[in-house]
C-alpha positions in Angstrom: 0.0 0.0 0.0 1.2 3.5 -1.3 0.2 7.0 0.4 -0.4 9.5 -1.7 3.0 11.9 -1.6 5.3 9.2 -0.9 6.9 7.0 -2.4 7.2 4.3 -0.3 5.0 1.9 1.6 4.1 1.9 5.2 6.1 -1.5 5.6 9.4 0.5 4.2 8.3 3.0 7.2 8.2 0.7 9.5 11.5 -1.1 8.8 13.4 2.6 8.8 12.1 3.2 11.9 13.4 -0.4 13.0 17.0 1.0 11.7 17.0 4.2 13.5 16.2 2.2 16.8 18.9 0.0 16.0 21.4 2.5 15.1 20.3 4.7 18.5 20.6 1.2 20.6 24.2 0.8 19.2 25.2 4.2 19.8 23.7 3.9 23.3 26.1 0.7 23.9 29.3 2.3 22.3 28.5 5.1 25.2 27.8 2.7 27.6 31.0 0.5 26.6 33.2 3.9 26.9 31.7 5.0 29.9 32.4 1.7 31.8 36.1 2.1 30.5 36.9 5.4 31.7 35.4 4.6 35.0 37.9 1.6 35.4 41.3 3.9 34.8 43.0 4.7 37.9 42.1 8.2 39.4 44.9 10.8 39.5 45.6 11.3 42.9 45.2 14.8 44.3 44.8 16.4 48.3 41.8 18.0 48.2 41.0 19.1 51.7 37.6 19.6 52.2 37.1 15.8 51.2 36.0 13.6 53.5 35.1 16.2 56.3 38.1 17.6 56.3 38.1 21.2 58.3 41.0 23.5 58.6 43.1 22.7 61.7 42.1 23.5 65.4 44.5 24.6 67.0 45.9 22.5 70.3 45.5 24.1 73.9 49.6 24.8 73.8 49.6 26.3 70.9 48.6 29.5 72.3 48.8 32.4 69.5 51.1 34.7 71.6 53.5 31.4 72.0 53.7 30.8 67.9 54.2 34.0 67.3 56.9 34.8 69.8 55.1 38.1 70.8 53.4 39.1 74.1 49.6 38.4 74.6 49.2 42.5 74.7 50.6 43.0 71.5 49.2 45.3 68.9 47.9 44.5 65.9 50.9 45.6 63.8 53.5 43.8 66.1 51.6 40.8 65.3 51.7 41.0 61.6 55.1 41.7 61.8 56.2 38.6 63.4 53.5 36.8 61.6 55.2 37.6 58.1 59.0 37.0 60.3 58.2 33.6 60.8 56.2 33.2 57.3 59.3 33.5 55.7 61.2 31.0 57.0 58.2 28.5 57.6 56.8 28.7 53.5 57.0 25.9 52.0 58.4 27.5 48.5 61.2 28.1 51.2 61.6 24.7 52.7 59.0 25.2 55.7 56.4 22.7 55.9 52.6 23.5 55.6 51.9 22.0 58.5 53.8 25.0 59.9 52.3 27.2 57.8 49.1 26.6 58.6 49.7 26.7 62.4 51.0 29.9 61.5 47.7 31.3 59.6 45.7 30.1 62.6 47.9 31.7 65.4 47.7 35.0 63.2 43.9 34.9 62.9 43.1 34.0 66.0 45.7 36.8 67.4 43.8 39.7 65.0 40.4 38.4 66.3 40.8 38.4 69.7 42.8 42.0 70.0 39.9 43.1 67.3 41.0 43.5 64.1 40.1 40.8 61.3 
């Protein structure tokens, strides 16, 4: 059976239609097949630190911000950045510090600039 405007039956229809379902399926499974690949390489391995939980540091009871810093507990603000950016220097680690030291650093520093008032 013929429609009028086309030249082709309704069963040549029906099997195009069959084709395009079977070309969509086998695109679907390449994607699927490609997918399941990349998912099996090994992950690059990078420190993220908010993974997992992770917070910034807390600081332990001894480490006192007027005992990092080497300054007195009344000091001002600008004594404290001064011996903030004293010890920075030698405690970077583009400088052969550590970041652990670092970061005790950043959190003696903040925690001295809060507490005498200026953030």
């Amino acid at each position: 059976m013929t429609y009028p405007g086309l030249n082709y039956s309704l069963g040549d229809a029906r099997r195009e239609v069959r084709i395009r379902e079977a070309m969509a399926q086998q695109q679907q499974d390449a994607m699927f097949r490609m997918n399941a690949q990349t998912q099996s390489l090994p992950k690059q391995d990078f420190f993220n630190p908010y993974q997992d939980g992770l917070r910034w540091p807390q600081p332990k009871p001894s480490d006192h911000w007027s005992r990092v810093l080497n300054v007195e507990a009344t000091a001002s603000p600008t004594e404290i950045k001064v011996a903030y950016r004293a010890l920075a220097k030698k405690a970077h680690s583009d400088r052969g510090g550590s970041d652990a030291a670092m970061t005790r650093l950043n959190v003696a520093r903040d925690q001295a600039l809060k507490e005498v008032g200026q953030s």
